[in-house]
N, C-alpha and C positions, 0 to 999 in steps of 0.2 A: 333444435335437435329433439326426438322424440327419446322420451325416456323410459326407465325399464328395459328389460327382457321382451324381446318380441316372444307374440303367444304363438306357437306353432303345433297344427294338429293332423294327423293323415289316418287314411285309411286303405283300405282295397274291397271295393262293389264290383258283384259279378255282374253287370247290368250291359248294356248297349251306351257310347259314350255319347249319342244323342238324349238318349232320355234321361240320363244323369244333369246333361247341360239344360234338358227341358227344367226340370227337376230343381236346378239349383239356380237357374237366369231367370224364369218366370216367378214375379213378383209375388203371386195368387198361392203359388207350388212353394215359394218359399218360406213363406211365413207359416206352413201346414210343418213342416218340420224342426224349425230352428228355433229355438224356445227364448234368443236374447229379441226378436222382434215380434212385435203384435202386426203391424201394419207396414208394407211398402209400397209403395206408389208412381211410377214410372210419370214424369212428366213429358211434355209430348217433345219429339228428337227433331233438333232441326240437321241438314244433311251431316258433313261433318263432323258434329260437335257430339261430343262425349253425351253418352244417356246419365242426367241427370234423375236424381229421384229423392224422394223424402221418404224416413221413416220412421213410426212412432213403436213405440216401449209403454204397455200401461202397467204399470205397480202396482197398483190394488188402489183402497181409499181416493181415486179421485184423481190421482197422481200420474203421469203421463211424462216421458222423455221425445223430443220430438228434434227431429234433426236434417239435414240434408248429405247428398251424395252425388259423385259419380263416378260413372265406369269411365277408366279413362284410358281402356284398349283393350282388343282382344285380339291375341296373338294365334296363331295355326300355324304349326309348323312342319315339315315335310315327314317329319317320323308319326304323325297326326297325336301332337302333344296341343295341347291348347290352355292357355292363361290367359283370365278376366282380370283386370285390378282396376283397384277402388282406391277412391277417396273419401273420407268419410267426416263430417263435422257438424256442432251442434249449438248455439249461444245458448243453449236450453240452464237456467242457474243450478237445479238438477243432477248434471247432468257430468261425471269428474271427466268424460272425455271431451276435451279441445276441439283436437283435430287427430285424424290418423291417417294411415293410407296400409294396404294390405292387397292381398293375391289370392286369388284359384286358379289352380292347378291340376290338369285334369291331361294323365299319364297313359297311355295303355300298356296291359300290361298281362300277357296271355289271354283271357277270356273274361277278364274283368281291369277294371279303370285304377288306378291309384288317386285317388282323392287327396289333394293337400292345400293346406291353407295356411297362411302366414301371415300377421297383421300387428302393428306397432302403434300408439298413438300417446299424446300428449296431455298428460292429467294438467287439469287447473286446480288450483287454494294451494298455490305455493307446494311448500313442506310438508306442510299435513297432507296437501292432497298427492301425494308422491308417497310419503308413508304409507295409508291409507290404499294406497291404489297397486303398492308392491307387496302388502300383508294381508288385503280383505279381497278389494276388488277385483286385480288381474289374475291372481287364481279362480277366484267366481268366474271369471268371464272366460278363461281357459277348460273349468270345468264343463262349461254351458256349452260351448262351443266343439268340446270332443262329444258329449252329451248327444248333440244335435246330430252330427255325422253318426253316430251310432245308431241312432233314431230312423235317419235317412236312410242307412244301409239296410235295415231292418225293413223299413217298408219297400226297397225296389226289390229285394231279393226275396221277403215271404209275404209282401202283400199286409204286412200289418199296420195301419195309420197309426201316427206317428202322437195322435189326440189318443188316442184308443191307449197304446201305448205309456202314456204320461199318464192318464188315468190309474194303468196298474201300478203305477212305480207309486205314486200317492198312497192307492192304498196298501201294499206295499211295506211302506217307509211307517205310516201310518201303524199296522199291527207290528210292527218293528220295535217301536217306540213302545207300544202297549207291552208289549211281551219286556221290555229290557224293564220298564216301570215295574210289573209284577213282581219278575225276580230279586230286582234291588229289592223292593220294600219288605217281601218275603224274608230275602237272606238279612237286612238290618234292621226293621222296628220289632218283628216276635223275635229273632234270634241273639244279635251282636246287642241291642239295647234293652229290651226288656226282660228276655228270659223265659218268655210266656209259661208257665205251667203248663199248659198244652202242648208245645212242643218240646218239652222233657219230658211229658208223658207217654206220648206216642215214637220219641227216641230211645227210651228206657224199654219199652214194648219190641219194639224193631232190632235192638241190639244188644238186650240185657246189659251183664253188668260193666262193659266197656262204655256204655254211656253215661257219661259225664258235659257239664258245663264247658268244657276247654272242647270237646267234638261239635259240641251244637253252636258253637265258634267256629270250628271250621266249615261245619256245613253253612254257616250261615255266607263265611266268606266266598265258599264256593257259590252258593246262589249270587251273590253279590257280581261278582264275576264271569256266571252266565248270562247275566242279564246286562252288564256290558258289551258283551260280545254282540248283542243284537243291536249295537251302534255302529259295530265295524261295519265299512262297506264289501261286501261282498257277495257274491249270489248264496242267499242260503236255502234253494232247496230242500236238500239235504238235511240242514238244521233243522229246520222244518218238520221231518220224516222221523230226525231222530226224537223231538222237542213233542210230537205225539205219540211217539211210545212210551217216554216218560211219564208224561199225563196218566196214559194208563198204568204205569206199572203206579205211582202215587195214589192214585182212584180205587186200587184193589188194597194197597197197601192203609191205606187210610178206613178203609172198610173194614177190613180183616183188623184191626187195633181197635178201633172203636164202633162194631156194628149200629149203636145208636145216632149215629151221626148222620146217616142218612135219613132222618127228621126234622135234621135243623133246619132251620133255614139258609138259606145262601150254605148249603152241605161241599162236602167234596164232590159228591157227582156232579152237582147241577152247574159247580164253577168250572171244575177240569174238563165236562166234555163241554163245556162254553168256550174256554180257551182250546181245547182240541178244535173244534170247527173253527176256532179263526187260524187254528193253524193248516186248516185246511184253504183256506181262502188265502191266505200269505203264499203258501207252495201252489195257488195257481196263479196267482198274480206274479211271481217270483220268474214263470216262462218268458222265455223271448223281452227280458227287460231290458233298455240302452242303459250302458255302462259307458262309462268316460275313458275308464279303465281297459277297453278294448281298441282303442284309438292311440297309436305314436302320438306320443308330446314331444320327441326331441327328434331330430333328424338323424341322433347315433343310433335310433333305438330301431 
C-alpha cells in the first residue's frame, strides 16, 4: 500500500485542450516546463501495450535520478474529459520513491481546460524514509509540481517560457535574500548589539530629545523584522515600490544629518541607490512569476 497523503494539484488554462494535451504528453514539451524532470524519453510502442518511458532528474554535482515509466491509459469520454495515468518507479539508491502511480486529468470547462493531477507513491529506508518523505520531501514535491502547472499555465496563455520564467524567480528569490540580509544585519549588529555611536548620533539628529537607547531598540527590531518579511513567500511588487521610497527618504535623511558623509566611502548615496536599483530589478523580475500558491492543493479548495 502506498504511503502518505496523495499529492494533489489543479488548475484552470484558457488554452485549446489539444494543445494543452500537446503540451503535457510530449516528452520534449514536457520537460520545458516541469521542473521535477530533466529528461524524458519515450521508448518505442509496440501496438497494445502501454507507452513505456524513462526519466532522468539531474541534482547538481554529478548526481542524477533516473527511473522508469508507463502510461497505462488514456481515457476520452463523451463529455470530452480525458485522463492519462501513469505508473512511475525507479531502483535508482537516490532516489526515496519506490514506486507510485498517479493521473491527468484534463476537464473542460467554459473557454478553458481544468488541469488536475493526482499522484501517490511508496517511499524506501523504512521509517526514516517515511519521516523524511512526509516532513521534507512530499511537500518539495507538492510544491514543484503546483510550481510547474503555474509555469505551464503562464506560458500557454501569455507566451512566457517557462526557462525564462525560472530565471526570474532565481533572481528574484535571490535579491529577496539580499534585501532581508541587509535589514537583519542593519536592525542587529549597529543597533540591538553594539549601539554604534553613529546610529545614536544620527537618531538623536532625527528625533531630538525623545531619542534614547530603548528607541534605537525598537528601531532596530523593526529592521529586524523588515527584513524577515523578505522570506515570506509572496508576490512583493509592491514591497518593492514601497522598499524604494524608503531608500530615498533614508538617502536624503542621512544627508541632511550629516552632509559630510557623502565623502566616504561606501556613503549613503552610493549603497542606498545600489540597493534601490536592485530593487528595481526584483519588481521586474517579481511580473508574471509561477507561484505554487495559485494552484488548488486540495480538492475542497
Amino acid at each position: 500500500m502506498l504511503k502518505g497523503k496523495a499529492i494533489y494539484v489543479g488548475t484552470e488554462i484558457a488554452t485549446p485542450m489539444e494543445k494543452l494535451w500537446e503540451y503535457t504528453q510530449n516528452p520534449t514539451l514536457h520537460t520545458e516546463w516541469d521542473i521535477r524532470f530533466t529528461e524524458i524519453l519515450y521508448l518505442p510502442k509496440e501496438d497494445d501495450a502501454p507507452q513505456r518511458f524513462l526519466y532522468r532528474t539531474k541534482m547538481g554535482f554529478g548526481w542524477e535520478i533516473a527511473g522508469e515509466g508507463e502510461a497505462v491509459g488514456d481515457l476520452y469520454q463523451n463529455s470530452g474529459e480525458r485522463v492519462s495515468s501513469l505508473k512511475f518507479w525507479t531502483d535508482n539508491p537516490l532516489s526515496l520513491i519506490r514506486v507510485g502511480r498517479g493521473y491527468w486529468k484534463y476537464t473542460p470547462c467554459g473557454g478553458s481546460i481544468r488541469f488536475e493531477t493526482q499522484y501517490d507513491y511508496e517511499p524506501r529506508f523504512g521509517l526514516l524514509g517515511r519521516l523524511l518523505d512526509g516532513y521534507v520531501f512530499r511537500p518539495l514535491m507538492g510544491w514543484a509540481t503546483a510550481w510547474s502547472f503555474d509555469a505551464l499555465k503562464i506560458w500557454l496563455e501569455k507566451g512566457l517560457h517557462p526557462k525564462q520564467l525560472l530565471r526570474h524567480a532565481v533572481v528574484y528569490w535571490i535579491v529577496c535574500l539580499l534585501f532581508s540580509f541587509v535589514w537583519v544585519y542593519q536592525g542587529v549588529v549597529p543597533k540591538l548589539l553594539s549601539m554604534h555611536p553613529k546610529e545614536l548620533y544620527m537618531m538623536h539628529a532625527l528625533f531630538g530629545e525623545i531619542a534614547n537607547t530603548s528607541l534605537l531598540r525598537v528601531i532596530g527590531i523593526c529592521e529586524v523584522l523588515f527584513g524577515l518579511i523578505w522570506l515570506v513567500p509572496f508576490n512583493k511588487r509592491r514591497l518593492f515600490v514601497l522598499h524604494a521610497m524608503m531608500l530615498g527618504i533614508l538617502t536624503i535623511s542621512a544627508v541632511v544629518v550629516d552632509t559630510t558623509s557623502i565623502i566616504h566611502p561606501f556613503n549613503p548615496i552610493v549603497f542606498n541607490i545600489s540597493l534601490l536599483a536592485t530593487s528595481l530589478i526584483g519588481f521586474l523580475c517579481a511580473h508574471n512569476l509561477p507561484r505554487a500558491a495559485n494552484c488548488k492543493r486540495s480538492r475542497r479548495e
